[in-house]
Each structure stands twice: as structure tokens, then as C-alpha cells.
C-alpha positions as CSV (number, residue, x, y, z in Angstrom):
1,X,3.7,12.6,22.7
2,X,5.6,14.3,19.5
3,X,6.7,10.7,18.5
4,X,2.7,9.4,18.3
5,X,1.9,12.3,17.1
6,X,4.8,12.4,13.9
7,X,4.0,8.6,13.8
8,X,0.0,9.1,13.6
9,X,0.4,11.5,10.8
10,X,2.3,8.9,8.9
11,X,0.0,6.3,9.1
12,X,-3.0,8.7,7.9
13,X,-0.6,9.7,4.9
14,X,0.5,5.7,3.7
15,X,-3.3,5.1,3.8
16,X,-4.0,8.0,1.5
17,X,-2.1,6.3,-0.9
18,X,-3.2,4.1,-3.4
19,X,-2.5,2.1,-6.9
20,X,-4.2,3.7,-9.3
21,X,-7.3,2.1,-11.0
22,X,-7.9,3.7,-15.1
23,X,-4.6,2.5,-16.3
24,X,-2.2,-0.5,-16.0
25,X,1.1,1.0,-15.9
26,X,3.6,-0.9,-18.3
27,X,7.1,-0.5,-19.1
28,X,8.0,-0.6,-22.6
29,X,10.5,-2.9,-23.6
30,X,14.2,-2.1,-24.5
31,X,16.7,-4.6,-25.8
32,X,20.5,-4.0,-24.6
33,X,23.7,-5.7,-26.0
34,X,26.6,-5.9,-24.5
35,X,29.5,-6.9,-26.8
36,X,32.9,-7.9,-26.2
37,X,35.8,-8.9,-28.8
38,X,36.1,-12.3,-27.6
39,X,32.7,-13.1,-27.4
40,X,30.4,-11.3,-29.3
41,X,27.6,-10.0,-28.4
42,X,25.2,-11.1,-26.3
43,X,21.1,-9.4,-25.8
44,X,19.3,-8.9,-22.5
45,X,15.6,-7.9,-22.9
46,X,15.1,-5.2,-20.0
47,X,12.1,-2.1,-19.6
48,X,12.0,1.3,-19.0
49,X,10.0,4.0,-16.7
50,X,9.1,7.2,-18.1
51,X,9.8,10.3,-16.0
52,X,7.5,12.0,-13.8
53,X,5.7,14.5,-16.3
54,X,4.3,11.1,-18.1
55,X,2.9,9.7,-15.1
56,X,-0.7,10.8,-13.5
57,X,-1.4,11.5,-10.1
58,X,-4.7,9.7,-9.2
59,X,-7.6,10.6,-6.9
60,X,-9.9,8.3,-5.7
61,X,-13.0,9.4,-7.9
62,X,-10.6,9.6,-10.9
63,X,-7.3,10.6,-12.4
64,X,-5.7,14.2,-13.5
65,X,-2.1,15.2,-14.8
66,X,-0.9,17.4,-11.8
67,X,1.9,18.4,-14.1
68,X,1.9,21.5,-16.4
69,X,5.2,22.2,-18.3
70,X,8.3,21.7,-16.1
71,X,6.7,22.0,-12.3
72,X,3.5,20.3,-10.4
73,X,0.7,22.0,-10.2
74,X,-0.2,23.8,-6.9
């Protein structure tokens, strides 16, 4: 009965969570090089995520920062 129970309450939880709608996310670009004496250098184009305090929790009606200064908000 715990098991269905713990399980149940995951399922209701992985529903609750959705993409968010306002804003496609994008990773801004970043070109690497990696160089070695014998043979040059050489460029890969790769992206980068921005930490949590730049990302926005979303609700379904809408979207708000949940983040003030170095913690979540309660």
C-alpha cells in the first residue's frame, strides 16, 4: 500500500510539470579552441545554460522569478 501510495504521488507531481509557454529558452553561443603545438588550433561552436537565479519558474496562468537574491522564495 506505501509503494502505490509513494508511486501515486509521483505521478500527480511529473504531471504538474510543464514546459514553459512566454519564453523560448536559448543558449547563447560560445566558441572553444583547443590548440595544440603540432596542430594548431582547431574551433568547436558549443552553448551555454545560465544558472538558476536567471531562469523563471512558470505557473500555468503565467510566469514569476521565484528567486530573490541568493535563495528561492518561500
Amino acid at each position: 500500500m506505501n509503494k502505490i501510495s509513494t508511486l501515486s504521488a509521483l505521478v500527480a507531481l511529473a504531471q504538474g510539470q510543464g514546459a514553459g509557454t512566454q519564453k523560448q529558452e536559448t543558449h547563447p553561443a560560445l566558441n572553444l579552441y583547443k590548440c595544440t603545438k603540432s596542430g594548431g588550433c582547431q574551433s568547436s561552436s558549443k552553448s551555454v545554460t545560465l544558472d538558476a537565479n536567471w531562469r523563471w519558474t512558470h505557473e500555468n496562468t503565467g510566469y514569476a522569478n521565484c528567486y530573490t537574491g541568493n535563495e528561492w522564495n518561500k
